[in-house]
PQR file of N, CA, C, O and H, with PARSE charges and radii, in Angstrom:
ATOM      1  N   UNK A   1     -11.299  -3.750   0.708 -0.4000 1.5000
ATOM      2  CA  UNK A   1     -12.098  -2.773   1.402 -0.0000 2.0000
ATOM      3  C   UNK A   1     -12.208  -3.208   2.862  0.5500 1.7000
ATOM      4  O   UNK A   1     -12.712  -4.285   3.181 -0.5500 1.4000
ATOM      5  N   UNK A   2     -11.712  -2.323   3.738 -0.4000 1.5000
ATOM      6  CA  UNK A   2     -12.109  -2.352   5.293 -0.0000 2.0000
ATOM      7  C   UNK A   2     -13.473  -2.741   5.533  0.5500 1.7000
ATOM      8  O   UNK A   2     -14.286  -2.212   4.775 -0.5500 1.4000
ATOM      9  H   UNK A   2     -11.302  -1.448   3.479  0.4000 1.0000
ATOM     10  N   UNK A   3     -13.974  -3.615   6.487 -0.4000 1.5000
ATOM     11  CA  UNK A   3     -15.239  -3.749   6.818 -0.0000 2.0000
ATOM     12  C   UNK A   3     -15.301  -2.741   7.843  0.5500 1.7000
ATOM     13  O   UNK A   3     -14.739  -2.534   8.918 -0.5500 1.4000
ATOM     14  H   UNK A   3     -13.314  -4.045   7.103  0.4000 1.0000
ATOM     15  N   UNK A   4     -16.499  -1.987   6.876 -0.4000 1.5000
ATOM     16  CA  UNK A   4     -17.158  -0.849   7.666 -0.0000 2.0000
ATOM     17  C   UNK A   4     -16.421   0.617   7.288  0.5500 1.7000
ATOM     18  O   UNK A   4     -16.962   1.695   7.536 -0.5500 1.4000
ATOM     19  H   UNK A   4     -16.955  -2.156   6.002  0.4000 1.0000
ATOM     20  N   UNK A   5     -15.374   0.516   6.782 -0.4000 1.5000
ATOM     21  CA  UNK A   5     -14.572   1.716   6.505 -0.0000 2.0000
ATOM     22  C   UNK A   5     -14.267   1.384   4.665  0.5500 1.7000
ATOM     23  O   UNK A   5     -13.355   0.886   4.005 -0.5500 1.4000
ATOM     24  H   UNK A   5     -14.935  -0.359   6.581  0.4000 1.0000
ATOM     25  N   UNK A   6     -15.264   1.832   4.459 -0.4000 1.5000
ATOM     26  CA  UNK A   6     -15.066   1.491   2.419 -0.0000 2.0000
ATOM     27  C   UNK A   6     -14.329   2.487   1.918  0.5500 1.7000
ATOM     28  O   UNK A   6     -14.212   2.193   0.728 -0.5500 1.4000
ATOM     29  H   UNK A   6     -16.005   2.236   4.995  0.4000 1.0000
ATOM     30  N   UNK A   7     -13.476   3.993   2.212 -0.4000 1.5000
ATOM     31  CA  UNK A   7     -12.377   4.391   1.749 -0.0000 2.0000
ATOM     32  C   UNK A   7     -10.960   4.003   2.417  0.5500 1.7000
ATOM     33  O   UNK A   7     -10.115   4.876   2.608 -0.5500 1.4000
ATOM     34  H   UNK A   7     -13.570   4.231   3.179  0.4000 1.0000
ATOM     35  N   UNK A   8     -10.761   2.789   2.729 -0.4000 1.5000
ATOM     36  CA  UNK A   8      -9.732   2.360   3.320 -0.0000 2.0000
ATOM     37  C   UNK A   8      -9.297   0.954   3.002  0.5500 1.7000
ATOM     38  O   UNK A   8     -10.158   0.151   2.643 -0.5500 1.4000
ATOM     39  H   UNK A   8     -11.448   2.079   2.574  0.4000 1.0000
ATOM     40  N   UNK A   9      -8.116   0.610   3.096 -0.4000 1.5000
ATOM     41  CA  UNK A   9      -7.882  -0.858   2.863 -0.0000 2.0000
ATOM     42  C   UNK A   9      -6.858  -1.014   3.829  0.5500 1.7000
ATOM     43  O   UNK A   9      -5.993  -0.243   4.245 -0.5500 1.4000
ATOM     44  H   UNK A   9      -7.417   1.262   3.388  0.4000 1.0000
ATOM     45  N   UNK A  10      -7.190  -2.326   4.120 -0.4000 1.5000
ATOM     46  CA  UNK A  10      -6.486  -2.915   5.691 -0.0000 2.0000
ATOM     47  C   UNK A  10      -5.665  -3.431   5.047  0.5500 1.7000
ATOM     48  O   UNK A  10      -5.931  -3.822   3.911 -0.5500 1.4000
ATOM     49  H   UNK A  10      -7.893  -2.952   3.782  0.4000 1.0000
ATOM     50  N   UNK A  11      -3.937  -3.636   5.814 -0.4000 1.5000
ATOM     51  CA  UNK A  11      -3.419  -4.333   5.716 -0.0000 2.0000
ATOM     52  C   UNK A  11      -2.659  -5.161   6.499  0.5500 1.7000
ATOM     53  O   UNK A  11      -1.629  -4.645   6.930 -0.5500 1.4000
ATOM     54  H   UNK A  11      -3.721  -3.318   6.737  0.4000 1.0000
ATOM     55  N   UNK A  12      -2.887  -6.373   6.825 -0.4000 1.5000
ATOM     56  CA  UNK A  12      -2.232  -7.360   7.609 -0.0000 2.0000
ATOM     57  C   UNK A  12      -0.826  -7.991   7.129  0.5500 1.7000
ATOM     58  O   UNK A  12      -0.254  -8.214   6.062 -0.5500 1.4000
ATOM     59  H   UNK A  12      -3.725  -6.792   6.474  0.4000 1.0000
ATOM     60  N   UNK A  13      -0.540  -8.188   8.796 -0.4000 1.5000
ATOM     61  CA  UNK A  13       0.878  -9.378   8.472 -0.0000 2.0000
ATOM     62  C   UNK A  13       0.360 -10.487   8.199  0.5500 1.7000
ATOM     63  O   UNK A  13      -0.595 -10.737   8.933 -0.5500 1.4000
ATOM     64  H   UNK A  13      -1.005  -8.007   9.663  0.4000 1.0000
ATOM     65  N   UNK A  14       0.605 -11.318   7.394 -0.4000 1.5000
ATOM     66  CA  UNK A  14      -0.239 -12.445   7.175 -0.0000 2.0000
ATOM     67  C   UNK A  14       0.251 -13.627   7.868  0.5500 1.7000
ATOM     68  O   UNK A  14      -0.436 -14.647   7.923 -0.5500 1.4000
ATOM     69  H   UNK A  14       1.381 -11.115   6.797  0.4000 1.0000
ATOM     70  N   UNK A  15       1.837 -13.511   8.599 -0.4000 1.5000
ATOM     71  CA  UNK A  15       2.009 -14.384   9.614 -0.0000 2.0000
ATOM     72  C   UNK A  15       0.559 -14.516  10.759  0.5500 1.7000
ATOM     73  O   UNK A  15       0.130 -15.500  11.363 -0.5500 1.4000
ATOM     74  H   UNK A  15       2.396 -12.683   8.553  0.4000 1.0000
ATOM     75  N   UNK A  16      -0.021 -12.798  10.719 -0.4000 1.5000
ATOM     76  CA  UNK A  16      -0.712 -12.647  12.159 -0.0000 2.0000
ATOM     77  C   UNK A  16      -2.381 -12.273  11.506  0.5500 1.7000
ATOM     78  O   UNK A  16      -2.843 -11.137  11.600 -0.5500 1.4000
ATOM     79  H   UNK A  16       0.328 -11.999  10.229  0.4000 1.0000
ATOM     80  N   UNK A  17      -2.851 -12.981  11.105 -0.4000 1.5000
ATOM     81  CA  UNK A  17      -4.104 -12.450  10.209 -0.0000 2.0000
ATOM     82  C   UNK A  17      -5.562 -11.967  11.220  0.5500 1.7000
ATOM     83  O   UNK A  17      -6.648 -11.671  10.720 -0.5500 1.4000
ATOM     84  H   UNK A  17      -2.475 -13.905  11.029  0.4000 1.0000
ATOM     85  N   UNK A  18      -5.270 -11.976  12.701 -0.4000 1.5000
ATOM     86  CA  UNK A  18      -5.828 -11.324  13.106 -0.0000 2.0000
ATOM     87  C   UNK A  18      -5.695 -10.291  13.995  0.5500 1.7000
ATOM     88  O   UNK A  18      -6.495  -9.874  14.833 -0.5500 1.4000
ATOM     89  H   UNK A  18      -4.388 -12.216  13.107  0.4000 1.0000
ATOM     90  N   UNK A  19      -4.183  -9.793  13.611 -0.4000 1.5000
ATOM     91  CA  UNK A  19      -3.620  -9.148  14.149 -0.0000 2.0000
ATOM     92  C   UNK A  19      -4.146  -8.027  13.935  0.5500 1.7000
ATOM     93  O   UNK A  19      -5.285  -7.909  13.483 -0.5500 1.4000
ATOM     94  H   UNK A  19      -3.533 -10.132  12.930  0.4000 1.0000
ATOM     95  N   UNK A  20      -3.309  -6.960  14.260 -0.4000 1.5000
ATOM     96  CA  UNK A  20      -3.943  -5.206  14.174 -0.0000 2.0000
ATOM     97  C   UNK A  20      -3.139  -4.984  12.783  0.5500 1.7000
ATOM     98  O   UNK A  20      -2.004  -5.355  12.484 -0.5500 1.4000
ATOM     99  H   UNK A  20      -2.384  -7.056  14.627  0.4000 1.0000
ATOM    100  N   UNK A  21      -4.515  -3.942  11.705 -0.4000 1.5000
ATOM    101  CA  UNK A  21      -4.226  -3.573  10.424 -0.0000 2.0000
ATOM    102  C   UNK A  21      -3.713  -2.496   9.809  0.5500 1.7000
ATOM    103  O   UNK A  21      -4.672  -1.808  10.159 -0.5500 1.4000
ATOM    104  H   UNK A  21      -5.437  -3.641  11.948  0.4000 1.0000
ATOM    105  N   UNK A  22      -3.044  -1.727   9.196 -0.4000 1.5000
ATOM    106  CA  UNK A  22      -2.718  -0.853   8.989 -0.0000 2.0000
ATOM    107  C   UNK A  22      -3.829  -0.127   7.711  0.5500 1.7000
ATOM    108  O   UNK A  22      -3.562  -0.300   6.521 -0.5500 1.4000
ATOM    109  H   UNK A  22      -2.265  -2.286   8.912  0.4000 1.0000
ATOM    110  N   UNK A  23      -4.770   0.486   8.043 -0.4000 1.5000
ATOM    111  CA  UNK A  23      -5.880   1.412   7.493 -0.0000 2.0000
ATOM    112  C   UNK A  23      -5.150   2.350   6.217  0.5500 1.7000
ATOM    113  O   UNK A  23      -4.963   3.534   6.493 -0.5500 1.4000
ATOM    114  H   UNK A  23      -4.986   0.627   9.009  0.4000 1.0000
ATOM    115  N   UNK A  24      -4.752   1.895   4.900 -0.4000 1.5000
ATOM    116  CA  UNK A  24      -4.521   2.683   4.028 -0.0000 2.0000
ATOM    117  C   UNK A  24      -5.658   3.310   3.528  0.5500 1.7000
ATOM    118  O   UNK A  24      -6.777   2.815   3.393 -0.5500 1.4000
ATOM    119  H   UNK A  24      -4.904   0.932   4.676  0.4000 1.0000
ATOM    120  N   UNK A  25      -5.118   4.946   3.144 -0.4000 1.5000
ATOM    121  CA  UNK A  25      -6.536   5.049   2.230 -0.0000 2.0000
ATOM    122  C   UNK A  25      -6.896   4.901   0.558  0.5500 1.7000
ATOM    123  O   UNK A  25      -6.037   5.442  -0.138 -0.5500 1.4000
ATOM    124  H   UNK A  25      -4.209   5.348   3.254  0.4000 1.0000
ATOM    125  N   UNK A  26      -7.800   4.385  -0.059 -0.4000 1.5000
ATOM    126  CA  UNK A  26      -7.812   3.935  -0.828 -0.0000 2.0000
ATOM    127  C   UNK A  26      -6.826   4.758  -2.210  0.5500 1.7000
ATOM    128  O   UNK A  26      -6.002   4.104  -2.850 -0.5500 1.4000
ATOM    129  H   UNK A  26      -8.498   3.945   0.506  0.4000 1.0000
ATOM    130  N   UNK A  27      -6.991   5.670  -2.384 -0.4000 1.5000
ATOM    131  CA  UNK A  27      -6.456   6.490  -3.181 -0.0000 2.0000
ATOM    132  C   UNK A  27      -4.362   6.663  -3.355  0.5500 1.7000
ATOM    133  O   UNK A  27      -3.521   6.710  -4.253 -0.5500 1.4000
ATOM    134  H   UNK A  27      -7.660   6.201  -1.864  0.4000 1.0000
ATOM    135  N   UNK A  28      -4.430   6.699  -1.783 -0.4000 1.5000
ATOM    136  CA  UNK A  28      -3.040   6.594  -1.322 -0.0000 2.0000
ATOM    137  C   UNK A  28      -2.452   4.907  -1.662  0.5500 1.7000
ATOM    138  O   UNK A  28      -1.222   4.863  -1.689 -0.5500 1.4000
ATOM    139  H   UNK A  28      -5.113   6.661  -1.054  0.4000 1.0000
ATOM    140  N   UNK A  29      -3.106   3.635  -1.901 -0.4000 1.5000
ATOM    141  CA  UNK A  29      -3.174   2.423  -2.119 -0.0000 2.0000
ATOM    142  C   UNK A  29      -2.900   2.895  -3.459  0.5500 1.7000
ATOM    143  O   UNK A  29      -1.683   3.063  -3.543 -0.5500 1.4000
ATOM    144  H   UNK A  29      -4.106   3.671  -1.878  0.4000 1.0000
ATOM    145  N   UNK A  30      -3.602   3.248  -4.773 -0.4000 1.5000
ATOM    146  CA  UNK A  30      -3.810   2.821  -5.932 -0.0000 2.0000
ATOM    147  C   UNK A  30      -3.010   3.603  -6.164  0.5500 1.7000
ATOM    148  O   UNK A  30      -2.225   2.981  -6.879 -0.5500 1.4000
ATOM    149  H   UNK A  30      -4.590   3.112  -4.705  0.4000 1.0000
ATOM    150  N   UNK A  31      -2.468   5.040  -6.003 -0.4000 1.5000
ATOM    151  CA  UNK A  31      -1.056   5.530  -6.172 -0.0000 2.0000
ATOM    152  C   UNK A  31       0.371   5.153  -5.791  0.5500 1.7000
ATOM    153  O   UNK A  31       1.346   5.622  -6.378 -0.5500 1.4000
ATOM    154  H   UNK A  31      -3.105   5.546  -5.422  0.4000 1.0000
ATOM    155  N   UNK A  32       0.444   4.373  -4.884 -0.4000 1.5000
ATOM    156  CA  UNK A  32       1.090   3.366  -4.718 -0.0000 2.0000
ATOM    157  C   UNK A  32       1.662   2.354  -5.463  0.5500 1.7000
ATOM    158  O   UNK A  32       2.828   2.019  -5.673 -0.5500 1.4000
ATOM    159  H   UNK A  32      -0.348   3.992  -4.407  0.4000 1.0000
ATOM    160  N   UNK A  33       0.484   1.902  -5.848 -0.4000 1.5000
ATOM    161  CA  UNK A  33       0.737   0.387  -7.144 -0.0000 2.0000
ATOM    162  C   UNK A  33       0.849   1.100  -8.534  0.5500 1.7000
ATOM    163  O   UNK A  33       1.378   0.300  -9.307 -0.5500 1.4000
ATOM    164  H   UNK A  33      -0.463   2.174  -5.678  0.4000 1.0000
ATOM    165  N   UNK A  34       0.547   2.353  -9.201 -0.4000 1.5000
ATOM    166  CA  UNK A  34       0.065   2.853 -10.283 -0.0000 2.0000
ATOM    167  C   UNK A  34       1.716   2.924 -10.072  0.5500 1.7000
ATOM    168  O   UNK A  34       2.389   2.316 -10.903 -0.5500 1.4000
ATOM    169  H   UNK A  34       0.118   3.002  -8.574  0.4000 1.0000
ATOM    170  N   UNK A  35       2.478   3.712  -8.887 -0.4000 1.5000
ATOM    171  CA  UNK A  35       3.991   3.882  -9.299 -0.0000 2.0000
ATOM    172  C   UNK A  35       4.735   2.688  -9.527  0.5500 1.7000
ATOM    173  O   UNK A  35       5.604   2.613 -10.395 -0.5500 1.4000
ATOM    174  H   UNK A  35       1.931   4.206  -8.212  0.4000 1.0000
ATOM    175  N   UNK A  36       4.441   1.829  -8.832 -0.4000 1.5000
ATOM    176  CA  UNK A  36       5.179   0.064  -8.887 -0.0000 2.0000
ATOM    177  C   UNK A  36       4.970   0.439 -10.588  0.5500 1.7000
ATOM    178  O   UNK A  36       5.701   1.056 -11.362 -0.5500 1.4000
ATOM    179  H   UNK A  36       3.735   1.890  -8.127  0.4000 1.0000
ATOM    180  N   UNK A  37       4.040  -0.025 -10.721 -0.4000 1.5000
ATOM    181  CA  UNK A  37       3.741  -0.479 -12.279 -0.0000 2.0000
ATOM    182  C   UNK A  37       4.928   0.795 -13.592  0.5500 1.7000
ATOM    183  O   UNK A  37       5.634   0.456 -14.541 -0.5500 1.4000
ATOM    184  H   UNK A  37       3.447  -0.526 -10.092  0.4000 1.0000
ATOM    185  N   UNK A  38       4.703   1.926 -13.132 -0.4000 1.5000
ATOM    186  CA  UNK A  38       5.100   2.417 -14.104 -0.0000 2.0000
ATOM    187  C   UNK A  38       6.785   2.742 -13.265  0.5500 1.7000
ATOM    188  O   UNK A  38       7.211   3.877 -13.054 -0.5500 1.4000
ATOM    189  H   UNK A  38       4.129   2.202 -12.361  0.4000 1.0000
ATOM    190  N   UNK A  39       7.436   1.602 -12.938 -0.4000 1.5000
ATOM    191  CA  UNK A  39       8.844   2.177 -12.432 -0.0000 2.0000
ATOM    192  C   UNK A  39       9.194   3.295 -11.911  0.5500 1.7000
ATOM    193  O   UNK A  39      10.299   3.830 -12.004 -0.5500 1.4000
ATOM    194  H   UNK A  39       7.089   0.679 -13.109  0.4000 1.0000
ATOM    195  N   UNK A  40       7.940   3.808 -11.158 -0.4000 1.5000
ATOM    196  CA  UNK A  40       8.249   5.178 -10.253 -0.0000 2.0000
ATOM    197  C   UNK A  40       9.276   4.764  -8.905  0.5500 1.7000
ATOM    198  O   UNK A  40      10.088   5.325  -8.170 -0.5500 1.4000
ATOM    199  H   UNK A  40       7.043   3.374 -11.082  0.4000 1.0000
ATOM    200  N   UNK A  41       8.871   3.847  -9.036 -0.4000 1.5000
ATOM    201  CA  UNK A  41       9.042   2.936  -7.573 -0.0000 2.0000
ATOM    202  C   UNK A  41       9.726   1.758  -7.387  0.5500 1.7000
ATOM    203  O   UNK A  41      10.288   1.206  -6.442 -0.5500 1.4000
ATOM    204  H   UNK A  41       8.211   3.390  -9.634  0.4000 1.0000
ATOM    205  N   UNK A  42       9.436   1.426  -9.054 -0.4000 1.5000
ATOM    206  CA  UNK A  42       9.901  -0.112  -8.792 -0.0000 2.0000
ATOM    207  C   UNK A  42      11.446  -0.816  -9.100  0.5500 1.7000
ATOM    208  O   UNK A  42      12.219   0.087  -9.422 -0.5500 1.4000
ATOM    209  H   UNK A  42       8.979   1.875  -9.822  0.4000 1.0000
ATOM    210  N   UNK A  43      11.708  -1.339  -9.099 -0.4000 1.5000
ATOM    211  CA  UNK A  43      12.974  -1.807  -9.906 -0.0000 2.0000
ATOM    212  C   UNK A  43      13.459  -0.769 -10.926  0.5500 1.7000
ATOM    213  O   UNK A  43      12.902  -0.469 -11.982 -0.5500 1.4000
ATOM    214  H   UNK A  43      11.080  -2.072  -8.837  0.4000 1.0000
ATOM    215  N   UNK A  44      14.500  -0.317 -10.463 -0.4000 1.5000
ATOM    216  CA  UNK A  44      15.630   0.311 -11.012 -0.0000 2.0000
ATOM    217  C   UNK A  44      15.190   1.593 -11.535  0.5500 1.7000
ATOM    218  O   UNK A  44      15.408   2.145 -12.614 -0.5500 1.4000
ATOM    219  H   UNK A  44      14.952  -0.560  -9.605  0.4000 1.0000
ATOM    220  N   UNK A  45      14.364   2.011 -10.280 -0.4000 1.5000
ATOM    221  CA  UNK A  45      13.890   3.902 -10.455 -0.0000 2.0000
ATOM    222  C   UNK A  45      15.293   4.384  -9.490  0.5500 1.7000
ATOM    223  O   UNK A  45      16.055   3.942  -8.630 -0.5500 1.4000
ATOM    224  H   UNK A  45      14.187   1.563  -9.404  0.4000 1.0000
ATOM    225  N   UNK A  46      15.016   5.637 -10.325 -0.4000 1.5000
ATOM    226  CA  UNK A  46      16.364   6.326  -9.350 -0.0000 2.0000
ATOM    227  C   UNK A  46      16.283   7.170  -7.789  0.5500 1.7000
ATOM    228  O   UNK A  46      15.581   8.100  -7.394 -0.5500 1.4000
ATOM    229  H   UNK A  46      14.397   5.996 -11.024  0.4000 1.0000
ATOM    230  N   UNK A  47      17.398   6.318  -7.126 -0.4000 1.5000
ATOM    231  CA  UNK A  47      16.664   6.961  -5.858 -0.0000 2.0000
ATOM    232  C   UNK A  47      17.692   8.230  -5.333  0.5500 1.7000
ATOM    233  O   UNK A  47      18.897   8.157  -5.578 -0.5500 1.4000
ATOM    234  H   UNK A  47      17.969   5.563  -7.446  0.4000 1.0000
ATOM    235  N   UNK A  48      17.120   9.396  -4.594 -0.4000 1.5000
ATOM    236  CA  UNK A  48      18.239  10.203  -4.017 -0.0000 2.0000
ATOM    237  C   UNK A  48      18.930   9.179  -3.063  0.5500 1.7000
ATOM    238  O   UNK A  48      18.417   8.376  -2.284 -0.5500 1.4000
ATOM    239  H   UNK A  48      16.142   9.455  -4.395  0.4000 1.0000
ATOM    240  N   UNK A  49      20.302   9.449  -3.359 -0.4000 1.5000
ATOM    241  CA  UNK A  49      21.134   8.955  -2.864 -0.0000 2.0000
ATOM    242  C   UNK A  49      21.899  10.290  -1.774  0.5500 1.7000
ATOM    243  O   UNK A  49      23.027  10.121  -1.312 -0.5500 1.4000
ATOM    244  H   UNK A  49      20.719  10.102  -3.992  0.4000 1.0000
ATOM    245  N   UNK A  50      21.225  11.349  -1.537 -0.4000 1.5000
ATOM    246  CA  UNK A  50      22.329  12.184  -0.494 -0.0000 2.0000
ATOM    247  C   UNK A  50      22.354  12.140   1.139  0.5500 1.7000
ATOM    248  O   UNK A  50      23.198  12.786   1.761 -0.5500 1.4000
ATOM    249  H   UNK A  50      20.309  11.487  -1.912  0.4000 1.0000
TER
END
C-alpha cells in the first residue's frame, strides 16, 4: 500500500529504493498476479504472434 494513497501500490527499482515509483492500482495489481498464477500470463500462455 502507497503511503497515503491506500488504492495504489508503489513500485520501485530496488537498485534505486528511493527512487520515483510507479503508482499501480490495486485491483489492476491483483489482476495481474491472479493471471501469472493461472497461466494467463505466465509460462507457456499463448501469445499473438502477428
Amino acid at each position: 500500500m502507497a503511503d497515503g494513497i491506500p488504492t495504489h501500490l508503489p513500485v520501485r527499482d530496488s537498485k534505486n529504493p528511493t527512487g520515483a515509483a510507479l503508482a499501480i492500482p490495486n485491483a489492476t495489481w491483483t489482476a495481474f498476479i491472479a493471471g501469472l498464477t493461472t497461466s494467463a500470463l505466465g509460462p507457456g500462455a499463448r501469445r499473438d504472434t502477428r
